[in-house]
N, C-alpha and C positions, 0 to 999 in steps of 0.2 A: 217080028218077035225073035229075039234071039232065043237061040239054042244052045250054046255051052252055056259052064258057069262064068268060065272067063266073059264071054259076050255079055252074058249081064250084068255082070260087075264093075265092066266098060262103061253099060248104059245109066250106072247110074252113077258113076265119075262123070261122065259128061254131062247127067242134067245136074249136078253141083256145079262144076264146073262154068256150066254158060250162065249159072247164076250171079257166079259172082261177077264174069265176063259183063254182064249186064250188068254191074251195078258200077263197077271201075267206070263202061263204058259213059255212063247216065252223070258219072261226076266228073270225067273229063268234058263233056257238050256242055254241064250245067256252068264249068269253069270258064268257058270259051266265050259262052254267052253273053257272061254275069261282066267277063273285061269288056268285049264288044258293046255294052252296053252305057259303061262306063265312059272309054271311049266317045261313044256319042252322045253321051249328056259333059263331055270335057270336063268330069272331076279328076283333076288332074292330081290331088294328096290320097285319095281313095284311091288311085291308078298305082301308085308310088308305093302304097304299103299290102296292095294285094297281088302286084306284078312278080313278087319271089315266092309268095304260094301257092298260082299260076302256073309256073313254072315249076315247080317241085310238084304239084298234081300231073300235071301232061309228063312230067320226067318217068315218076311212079309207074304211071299205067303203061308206059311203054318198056319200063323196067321189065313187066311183066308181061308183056308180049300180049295184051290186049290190041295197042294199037302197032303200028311200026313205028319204031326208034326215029327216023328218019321224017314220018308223019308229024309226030311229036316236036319234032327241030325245026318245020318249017311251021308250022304253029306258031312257035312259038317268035321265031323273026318275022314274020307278017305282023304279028301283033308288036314287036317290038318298036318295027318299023311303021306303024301308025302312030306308036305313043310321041317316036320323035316329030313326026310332021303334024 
């Protein structure tokens, strides 16, 4: 239990906080998935018009430092690199 005011006013910036954490986090995995999926059913025009929204979601959420910036870029050239092969 906290004890100042400040400590608690900490506590409940943080449980906002991981909330929204969780929900960035819940729509980067669902974006990842949703191309992987794609990917392996080879719809390759459905690949084409959702690969720059992909990318501008996994950019966003590491914008904001849910995921690492870095996480986000190799994300997204793995996936790059399966669409070419």
């Amino acid at each position: 239990m906290p004890n100042t005011d400040s400590a608690i006013r900490r506590v409940r910036r943080v449980t906002k906080q991981t909330a929204v954490n969780r929900l960035r986090k819940s729509k980067y995995r669902a974006a990842v998935k949703k191309m992987e999926d794609l990917i392996k059913a080879d719809e390759k025009s459905k690949i084409k018009s959702f690969f720059p929204s992909f990318q501008s979601i996994l950019m966003k959420v590491a914008k904001s430092g849910t995921i690492n910036k870095k996480t986000a870029s190799r994300k997204i050239s793995k996936i790059s690199k399966k669409i070419k092969n």
